[in-house]
MISERO-157389 format. One record per atom (N, C-alpha, C): residue number from 1; chain; atom name; y, z negated, x negated. Coordinates in nm, 4 decimals. Example, Ala and Ser with C-alpha at 12.3 -4.5 7.8 and 13.67 -1.06 7.14 Angstrom:
2
@i 1&ch A&at N&c2 -0.5690&c3 -0.7800&c1 -1.3190
@i 1&ch A&at CA&c2 -0.4500&c3 -0.7800&c1 -1.2300
@i 1&ch A&at C&c2 -0.3300&c3 -0.7800&c1 -1.3200
@i 2&ch A&at N&c2 -0.2250&c3 -0.7080&c1 -1.2850
@i 2&ch A&at CA&c2 -0.1060&c3 -0.7140&c1 -1.3670
@i 2&ch A&at C&c2 0.0030&c3 -0.7870&c1 -1.2900
# end
This chain:
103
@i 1&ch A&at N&c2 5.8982&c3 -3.0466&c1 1.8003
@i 1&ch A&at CA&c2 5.7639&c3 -3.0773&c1 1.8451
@i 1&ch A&at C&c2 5.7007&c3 -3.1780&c1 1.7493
@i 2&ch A&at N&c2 5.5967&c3 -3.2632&c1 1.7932
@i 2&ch A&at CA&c2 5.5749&c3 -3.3667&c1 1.7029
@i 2&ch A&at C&c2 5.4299&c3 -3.3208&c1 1.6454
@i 3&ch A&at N&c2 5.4331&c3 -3.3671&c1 1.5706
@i 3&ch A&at CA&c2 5.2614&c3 -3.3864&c1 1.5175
@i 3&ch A&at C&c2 5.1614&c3 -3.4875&c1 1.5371
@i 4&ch A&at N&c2 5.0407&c3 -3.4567&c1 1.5675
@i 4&ch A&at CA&c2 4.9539&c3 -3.5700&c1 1.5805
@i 4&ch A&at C&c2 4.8404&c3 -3.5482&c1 1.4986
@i 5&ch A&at N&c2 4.8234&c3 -3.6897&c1 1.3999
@i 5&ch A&at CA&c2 4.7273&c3 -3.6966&c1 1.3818
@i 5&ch A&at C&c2 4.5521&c3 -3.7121&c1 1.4185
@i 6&ch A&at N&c2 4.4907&c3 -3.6364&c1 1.3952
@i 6&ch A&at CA&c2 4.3548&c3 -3.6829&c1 1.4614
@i 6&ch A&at C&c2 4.3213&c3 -3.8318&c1 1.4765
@i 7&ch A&at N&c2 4.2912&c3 -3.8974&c1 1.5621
@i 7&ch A&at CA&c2 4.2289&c3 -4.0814&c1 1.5830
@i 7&ch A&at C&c2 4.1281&c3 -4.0924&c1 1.4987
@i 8&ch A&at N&c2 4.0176&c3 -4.0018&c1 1.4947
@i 8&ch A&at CA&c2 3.9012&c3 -3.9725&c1 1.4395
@i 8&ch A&at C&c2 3.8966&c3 -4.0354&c1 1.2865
@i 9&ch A&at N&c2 4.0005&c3 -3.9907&c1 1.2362
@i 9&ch A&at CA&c2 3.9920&c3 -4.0009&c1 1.0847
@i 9&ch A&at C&c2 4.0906&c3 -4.1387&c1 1.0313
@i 10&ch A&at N&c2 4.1071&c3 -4.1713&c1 1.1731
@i 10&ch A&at CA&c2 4.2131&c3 -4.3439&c1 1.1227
@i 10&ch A&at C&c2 4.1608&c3 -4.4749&c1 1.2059
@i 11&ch A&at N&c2 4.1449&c3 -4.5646&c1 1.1819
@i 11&ch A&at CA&c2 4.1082&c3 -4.7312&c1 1.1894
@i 11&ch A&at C&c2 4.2114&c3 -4.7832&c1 1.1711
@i 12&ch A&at N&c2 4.1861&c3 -4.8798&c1 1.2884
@i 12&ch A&at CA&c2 4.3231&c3 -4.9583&c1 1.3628
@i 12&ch A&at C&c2 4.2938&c3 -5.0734&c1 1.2759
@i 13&ch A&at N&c2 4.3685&c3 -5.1428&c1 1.1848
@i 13&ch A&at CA&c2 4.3567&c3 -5.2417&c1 1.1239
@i 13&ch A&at C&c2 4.2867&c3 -5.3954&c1 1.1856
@i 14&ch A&at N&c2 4.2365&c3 -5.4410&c1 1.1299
@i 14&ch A&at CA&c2 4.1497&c3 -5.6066&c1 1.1331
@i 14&ch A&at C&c2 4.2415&c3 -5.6874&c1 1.1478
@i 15&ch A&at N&c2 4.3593&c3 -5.6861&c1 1.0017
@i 15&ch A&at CA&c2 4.4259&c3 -5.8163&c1 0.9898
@i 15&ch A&at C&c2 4.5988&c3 -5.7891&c1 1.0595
@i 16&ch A&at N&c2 4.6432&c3 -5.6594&c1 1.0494
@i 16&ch A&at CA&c2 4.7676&c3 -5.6579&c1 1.1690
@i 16&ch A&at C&c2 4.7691&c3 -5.5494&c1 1.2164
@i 17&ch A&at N&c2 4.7892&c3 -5.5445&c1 1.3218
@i 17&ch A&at CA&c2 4.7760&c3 -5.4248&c1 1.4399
@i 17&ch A&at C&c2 4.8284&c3 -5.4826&c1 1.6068
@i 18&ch A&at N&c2 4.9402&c3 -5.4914&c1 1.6088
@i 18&ch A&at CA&c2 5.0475&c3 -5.5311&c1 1.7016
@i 18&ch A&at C&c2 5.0854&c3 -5.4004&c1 1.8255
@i 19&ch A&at N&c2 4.9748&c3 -5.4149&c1 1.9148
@i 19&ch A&at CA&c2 5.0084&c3 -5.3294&c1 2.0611
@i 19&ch A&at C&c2 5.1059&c3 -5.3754&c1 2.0883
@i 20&ch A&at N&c2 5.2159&c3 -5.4022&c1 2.0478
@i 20&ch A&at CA&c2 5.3420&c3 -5.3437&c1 2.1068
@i 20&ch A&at C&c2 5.4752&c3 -5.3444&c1 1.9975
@i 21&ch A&at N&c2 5.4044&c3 -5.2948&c1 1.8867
@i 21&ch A&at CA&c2 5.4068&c3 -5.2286&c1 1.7580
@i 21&ch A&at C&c2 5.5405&c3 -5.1487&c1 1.7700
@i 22&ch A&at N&c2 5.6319&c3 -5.0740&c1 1.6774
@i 22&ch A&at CA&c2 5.7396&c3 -4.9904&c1 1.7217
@i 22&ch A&at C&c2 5.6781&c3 -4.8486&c1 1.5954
@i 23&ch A&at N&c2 5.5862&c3 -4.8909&c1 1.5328
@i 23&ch A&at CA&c2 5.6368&c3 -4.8262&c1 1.4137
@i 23&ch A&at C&c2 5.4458&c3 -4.8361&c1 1.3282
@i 24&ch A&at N&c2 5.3614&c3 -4.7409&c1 1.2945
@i 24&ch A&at CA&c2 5.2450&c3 -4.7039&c1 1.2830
@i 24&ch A&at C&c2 5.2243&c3 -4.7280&c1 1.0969
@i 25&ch A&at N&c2 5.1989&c3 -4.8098&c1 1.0325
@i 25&ch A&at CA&c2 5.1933&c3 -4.7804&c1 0.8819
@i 25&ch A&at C&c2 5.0383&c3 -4.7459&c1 0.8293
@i 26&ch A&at N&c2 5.0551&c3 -4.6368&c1 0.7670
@i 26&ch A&at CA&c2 4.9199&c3 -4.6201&c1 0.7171
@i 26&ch A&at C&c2 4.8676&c3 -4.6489&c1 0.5748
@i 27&ch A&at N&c2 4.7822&c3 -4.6765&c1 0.5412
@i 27&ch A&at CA&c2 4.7105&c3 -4.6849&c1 0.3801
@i 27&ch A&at C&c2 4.6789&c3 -4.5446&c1 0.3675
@i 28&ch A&at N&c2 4.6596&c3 -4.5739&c1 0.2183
@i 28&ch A&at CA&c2 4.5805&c3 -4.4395&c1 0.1569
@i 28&ch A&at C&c2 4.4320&c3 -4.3981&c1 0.2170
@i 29&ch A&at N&c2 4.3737&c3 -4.2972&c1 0.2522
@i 29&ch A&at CA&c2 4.2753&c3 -4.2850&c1 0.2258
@i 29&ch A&at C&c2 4.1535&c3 -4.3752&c1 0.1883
@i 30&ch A&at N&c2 4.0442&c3 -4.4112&c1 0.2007
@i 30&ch A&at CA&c2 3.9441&c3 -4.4821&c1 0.1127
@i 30&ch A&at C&c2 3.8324&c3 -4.3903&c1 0.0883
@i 31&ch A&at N&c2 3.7258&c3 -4.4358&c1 0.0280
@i 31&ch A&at CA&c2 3.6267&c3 -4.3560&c1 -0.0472
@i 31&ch A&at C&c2 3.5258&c3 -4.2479&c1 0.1170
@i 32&ch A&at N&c2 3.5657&c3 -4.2984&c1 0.1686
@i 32&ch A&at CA&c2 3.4818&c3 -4.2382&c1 0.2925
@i 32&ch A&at C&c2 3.5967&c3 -4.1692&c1 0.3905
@i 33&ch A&at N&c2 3.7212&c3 -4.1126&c1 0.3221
@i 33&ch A&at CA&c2 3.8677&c3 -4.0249&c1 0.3780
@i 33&ch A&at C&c2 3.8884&c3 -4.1497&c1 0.5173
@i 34&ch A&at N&c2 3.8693&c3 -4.2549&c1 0.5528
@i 34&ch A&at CA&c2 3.9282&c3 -4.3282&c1 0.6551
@i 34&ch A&at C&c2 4.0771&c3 -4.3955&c1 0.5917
@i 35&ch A&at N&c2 4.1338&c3 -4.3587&c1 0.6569
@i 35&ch A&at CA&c2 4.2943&c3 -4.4212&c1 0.6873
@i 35&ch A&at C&c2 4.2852&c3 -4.5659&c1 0.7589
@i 36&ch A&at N&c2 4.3481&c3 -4.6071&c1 0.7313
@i 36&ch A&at CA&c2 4.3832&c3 -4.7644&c1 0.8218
@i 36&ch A&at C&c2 4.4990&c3 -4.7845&c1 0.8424
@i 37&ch A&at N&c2 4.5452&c3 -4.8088&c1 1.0064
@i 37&ch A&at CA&c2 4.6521&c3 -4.8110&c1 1.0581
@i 37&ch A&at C&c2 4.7227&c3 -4.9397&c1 1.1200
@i 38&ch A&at N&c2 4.8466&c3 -4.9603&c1 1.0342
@i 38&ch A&at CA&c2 4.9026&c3 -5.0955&c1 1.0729
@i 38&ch A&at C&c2 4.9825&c3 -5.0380&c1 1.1672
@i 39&ch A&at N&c2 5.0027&c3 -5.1284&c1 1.3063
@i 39&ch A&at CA&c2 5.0901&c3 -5.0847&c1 1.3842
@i 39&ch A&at C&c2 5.1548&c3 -5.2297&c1 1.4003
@i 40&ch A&at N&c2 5.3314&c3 -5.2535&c1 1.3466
@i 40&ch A&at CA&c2 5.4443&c3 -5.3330&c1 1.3189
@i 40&ch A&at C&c2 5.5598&c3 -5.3136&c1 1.3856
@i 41&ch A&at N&c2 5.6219&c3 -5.4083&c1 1.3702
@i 41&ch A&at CA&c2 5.7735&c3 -5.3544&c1 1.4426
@i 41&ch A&at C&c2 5.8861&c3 -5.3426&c1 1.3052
@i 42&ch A&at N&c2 5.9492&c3 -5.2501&c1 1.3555
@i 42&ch A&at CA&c2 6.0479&c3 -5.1989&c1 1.2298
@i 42&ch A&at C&c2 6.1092&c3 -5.2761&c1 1.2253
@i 43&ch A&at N&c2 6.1870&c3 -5.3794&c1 1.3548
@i 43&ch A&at CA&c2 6.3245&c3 -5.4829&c1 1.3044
@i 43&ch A&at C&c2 6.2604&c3 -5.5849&c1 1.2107
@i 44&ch A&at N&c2 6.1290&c3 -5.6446&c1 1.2499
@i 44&ch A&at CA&c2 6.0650&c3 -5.7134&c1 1.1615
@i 44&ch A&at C&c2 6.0609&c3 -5.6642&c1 0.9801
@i 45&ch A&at N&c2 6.0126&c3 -5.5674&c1 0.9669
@i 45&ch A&at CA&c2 6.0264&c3 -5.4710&c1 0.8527
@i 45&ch A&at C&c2 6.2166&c3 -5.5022&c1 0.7946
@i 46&ch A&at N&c2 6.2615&c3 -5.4334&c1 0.8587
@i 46&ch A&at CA&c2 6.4182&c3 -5.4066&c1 0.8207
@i 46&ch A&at C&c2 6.4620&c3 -5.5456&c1 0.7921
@i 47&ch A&at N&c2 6.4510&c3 -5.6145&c1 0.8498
@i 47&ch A&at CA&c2 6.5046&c3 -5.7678&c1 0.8329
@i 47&ch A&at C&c2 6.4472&c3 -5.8381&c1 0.6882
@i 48&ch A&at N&c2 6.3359&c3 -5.7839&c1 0.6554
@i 48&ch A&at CA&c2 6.2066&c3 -5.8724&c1 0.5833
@i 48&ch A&at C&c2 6.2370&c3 -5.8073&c1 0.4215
@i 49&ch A&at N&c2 6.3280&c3 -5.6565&c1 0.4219
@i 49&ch A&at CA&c2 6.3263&c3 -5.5868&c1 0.3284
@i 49&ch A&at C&c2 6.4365&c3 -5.5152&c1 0.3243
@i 50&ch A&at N&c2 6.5114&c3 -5.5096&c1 0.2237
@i 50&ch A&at CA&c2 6.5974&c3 -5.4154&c1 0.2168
@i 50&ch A&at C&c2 6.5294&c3 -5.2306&c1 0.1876
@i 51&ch A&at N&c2 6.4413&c3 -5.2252&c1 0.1381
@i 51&ch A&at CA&c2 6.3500&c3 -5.1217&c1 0.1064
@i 51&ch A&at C&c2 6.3450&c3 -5.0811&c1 0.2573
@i 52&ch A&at N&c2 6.2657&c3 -5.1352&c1 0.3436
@i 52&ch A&at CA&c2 6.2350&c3 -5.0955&c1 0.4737
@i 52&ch A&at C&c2 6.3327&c3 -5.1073&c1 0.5083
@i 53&ch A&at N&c2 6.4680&c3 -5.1291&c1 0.5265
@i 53&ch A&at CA&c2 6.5818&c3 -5.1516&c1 0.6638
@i 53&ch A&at C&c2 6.6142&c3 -5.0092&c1 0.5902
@i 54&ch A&at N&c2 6.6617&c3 -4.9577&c1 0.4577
@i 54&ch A&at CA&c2 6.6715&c3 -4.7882&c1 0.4186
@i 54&ch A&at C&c2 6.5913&c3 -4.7127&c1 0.5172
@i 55&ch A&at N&c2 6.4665&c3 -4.7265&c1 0.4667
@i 55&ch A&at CA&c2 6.3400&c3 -4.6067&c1 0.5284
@i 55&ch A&at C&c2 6.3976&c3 -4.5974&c1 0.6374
@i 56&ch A&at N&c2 6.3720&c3 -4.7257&c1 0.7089
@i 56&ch A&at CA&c2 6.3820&c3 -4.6843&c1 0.8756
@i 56&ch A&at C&c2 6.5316&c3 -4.6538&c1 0.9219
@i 57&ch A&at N&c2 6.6462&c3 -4.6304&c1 0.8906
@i 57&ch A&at CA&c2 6.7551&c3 -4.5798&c1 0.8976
@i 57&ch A&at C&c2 6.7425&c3 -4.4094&c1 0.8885
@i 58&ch A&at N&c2 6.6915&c3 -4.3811&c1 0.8314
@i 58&ch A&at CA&c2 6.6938&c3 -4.2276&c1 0.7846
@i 58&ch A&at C&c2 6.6108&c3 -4.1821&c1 0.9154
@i 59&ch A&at N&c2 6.6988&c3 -4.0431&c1 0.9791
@i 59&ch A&at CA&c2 6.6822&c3 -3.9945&c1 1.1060
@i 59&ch A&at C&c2 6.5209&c3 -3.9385&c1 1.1014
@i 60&ch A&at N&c2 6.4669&c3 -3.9551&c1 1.2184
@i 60&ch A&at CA&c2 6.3223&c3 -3.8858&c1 1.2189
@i 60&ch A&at C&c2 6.3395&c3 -3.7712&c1 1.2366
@i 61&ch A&at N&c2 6.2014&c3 -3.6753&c1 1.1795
@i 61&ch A&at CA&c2 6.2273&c3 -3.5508&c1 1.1568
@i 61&ch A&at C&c2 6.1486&c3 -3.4522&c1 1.3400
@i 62&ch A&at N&c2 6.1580&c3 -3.3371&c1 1.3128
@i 62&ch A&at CA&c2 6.1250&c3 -3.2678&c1 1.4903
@i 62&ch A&at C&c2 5.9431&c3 -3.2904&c1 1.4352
@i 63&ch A&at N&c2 5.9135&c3 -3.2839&c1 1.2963
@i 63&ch A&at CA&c2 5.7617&c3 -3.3192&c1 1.2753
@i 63&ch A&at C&c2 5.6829&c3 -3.4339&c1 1.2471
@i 64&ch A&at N&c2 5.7306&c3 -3.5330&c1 1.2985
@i 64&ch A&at CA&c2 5.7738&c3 -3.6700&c1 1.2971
@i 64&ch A&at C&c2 5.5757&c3 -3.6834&c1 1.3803
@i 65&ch A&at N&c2 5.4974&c3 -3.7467&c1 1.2527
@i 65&ch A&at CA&c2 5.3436&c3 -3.7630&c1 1.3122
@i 65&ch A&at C&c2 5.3635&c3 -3.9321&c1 1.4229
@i 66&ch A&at N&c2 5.2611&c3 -3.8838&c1 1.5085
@i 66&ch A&at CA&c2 5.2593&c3 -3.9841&c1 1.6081
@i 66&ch A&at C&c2 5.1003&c3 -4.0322&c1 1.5905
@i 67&ch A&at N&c2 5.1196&c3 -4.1722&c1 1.6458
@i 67&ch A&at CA&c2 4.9818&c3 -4.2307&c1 1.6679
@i 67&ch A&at C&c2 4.9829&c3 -4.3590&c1 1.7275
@i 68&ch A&at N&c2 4.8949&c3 -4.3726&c1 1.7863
@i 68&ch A&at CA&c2 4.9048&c3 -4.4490&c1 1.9250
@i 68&ch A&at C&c2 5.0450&c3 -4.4772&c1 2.0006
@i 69&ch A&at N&c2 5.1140&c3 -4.3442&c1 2.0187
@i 69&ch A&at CA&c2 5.2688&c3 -4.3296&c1 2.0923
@i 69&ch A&at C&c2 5.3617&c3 -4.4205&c1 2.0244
@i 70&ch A&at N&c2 5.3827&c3 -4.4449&c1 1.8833
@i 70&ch A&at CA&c2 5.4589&c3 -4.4341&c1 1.8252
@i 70&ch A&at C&c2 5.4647&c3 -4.3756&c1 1.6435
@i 71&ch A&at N&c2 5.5822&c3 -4.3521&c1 1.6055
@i 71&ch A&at CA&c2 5.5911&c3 -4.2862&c1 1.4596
@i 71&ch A&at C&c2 5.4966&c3 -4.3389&c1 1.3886
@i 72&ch A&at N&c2 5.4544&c3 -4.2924&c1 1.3015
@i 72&ch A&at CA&c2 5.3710&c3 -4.3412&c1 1.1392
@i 72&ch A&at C&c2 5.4001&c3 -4.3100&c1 0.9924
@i 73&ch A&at N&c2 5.4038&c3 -4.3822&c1 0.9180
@i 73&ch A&at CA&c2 5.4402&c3 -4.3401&c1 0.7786
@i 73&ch A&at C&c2 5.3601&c3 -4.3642&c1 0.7452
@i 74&ch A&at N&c2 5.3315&c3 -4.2666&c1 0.6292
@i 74&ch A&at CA&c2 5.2025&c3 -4.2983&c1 0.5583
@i 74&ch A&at C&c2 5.2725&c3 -4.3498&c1 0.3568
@i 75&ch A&at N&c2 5.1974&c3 -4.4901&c1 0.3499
@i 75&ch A&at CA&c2 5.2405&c3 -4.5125&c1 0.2522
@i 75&ch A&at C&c2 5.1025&c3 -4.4595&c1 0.0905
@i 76&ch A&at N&c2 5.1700&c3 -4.5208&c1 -0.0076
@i 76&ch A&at CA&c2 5.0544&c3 -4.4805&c1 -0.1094
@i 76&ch A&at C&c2 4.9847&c3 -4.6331&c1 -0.1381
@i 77&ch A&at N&c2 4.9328&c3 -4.6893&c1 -0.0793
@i 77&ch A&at CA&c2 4.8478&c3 -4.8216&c1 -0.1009
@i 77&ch A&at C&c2 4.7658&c3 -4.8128&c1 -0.0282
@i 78&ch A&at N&c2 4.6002&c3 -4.8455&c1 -0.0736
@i 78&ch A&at CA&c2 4.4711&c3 -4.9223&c1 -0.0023
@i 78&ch A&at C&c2 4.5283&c3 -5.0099&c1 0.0369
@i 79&ch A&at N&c2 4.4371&c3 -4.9877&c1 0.1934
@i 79&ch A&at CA&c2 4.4571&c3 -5.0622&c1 0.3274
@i 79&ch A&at C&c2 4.4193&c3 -5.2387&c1 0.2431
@i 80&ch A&at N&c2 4.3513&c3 -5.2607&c1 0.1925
@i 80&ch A&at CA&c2 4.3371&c3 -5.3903&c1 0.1703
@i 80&ch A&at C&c2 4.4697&c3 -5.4496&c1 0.0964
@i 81&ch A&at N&c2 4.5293&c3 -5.3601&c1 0.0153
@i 81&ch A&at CA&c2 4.6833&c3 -5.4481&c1 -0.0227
@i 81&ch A&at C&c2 4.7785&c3 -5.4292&c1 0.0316
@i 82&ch A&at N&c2 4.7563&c3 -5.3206&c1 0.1228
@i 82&ch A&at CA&c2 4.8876&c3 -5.3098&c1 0.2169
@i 82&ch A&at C&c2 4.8891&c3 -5.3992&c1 0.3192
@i 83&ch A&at N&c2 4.7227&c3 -5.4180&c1 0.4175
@i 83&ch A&at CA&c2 4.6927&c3 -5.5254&c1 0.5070
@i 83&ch A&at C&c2 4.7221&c3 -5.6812&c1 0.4012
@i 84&ch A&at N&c2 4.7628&c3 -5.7118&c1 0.2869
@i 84&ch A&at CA&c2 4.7867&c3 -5.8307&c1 0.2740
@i 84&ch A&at C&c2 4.9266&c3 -5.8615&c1 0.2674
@i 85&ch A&at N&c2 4.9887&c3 -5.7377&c1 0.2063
@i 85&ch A&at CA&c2 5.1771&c3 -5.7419&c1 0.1752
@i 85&ch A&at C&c2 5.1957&c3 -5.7882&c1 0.3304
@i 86&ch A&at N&c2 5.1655&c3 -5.6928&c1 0.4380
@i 86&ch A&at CA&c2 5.2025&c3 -5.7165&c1 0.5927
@i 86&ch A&at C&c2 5.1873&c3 -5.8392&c1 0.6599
@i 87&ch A&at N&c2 5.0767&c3 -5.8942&c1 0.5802
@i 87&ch A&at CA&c2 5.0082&c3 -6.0174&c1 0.6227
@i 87&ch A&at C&c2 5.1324&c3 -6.1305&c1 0.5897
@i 88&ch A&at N&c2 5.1774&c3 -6.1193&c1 0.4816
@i 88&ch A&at CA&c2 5.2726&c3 -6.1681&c1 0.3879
@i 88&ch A&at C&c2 5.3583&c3 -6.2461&c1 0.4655
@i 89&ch A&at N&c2 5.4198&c3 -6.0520&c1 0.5182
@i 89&ch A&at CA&c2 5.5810&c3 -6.0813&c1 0.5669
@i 89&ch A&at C&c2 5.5195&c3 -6.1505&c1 0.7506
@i 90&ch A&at N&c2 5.4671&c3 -6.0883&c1 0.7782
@i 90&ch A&at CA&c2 5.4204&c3 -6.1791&c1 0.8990
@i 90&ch A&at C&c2 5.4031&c3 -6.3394&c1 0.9364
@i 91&ch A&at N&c2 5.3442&c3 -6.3292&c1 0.7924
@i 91&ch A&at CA&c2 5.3032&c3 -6.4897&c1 0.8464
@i 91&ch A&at C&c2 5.3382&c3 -6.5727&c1 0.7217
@i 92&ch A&at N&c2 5.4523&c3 -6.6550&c1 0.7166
@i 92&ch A&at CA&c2 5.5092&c3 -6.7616&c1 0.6592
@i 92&ch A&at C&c2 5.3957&c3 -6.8329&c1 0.5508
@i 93&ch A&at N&c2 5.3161&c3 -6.8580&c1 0.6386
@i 93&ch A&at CA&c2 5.2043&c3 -6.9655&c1 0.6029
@i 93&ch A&at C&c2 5.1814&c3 -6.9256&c1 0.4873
@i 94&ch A&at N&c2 5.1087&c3 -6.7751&c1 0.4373
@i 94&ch A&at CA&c2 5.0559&c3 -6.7235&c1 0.3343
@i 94&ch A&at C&c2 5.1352&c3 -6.6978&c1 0.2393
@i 95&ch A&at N&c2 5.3174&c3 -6.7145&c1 0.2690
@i 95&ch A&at CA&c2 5.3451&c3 -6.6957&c1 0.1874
@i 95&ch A&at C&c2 5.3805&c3 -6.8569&c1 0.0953
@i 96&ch A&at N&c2 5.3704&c3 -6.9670&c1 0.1754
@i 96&ch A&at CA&c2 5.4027&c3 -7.0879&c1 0.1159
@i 96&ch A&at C&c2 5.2833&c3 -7.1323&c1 0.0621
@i 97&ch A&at N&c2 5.1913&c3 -7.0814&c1 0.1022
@i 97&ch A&at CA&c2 5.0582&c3 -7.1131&c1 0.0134
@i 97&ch A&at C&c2 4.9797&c3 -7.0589&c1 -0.1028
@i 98&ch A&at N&c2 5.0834&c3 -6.9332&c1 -0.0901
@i 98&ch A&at CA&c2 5.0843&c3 -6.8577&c1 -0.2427
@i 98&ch A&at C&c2 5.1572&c3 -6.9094&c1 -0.3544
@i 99&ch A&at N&c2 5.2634&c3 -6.9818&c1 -0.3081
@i 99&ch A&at CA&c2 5.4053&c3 -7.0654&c1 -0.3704
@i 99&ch A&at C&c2 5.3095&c3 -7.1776&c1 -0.4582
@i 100&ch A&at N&c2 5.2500&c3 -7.2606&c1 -0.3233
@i 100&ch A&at CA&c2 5.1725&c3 -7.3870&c1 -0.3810
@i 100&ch A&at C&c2 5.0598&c3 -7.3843&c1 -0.4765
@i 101&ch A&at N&c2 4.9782&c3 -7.2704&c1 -0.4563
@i 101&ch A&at CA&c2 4.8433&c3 -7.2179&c1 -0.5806
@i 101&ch A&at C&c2 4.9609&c3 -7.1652&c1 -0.6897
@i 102&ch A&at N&c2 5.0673&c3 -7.1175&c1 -0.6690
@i 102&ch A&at CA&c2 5.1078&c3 -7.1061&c1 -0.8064
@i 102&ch A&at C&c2 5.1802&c3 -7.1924&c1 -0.8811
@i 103&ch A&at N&c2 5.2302&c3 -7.3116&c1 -0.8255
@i 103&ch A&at CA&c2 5.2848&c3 -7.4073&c1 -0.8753
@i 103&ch A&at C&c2 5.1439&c3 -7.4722&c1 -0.9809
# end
């Protein structure tokens, strides 16, 4: 049987939040208990990371939390650095323009 988290207590992310998402990532908590929810696709993930192509290999469990009809992991990072790592691997741009301010 699966688990669901309450909606109530989670926010669908600003900067990525992909309806047709495979895979739900959450931030920590913030000062007011709201969660923020990235919804991504795992091949994207797995491809982008060897870290993530592990995670998402390992079988889901029968208590496996759901949210917006698909899985969620909840990681240990504020939504603001997790919404930028995602931002990252998403979009090329930010990452060649991080390259160039650091040159």
């Amino acid at each position: 049987m699966s688990a669901t988290f309450s909606k109530e207590e989670i926010i669908k992310s600003s900067v990525i939040y992909y309806s047709n998402g495979d895979i739900v990532i959450l931030s920590l908590p913030d000062k007011k208990n709201v969660v923020t929810a990235h919804k991504v696709d795992k091949i994207f993930l797995a491809r982008s990371s060897l870290v993530f192509e592990g995670m998402l290999t390992i079988p889901s469990s029968d208590e496996e939390e759901i949210y917006d009809g698909v899985p969620m992991v909840r990681f240990h990072d504020e939504a603001k650095y997790l919404g930028s790592f995602l931002k990252a691997l998403y979009d090329f741009r930010c990452v060649l323009l991080m390259l160039i301010l650091c040159i």
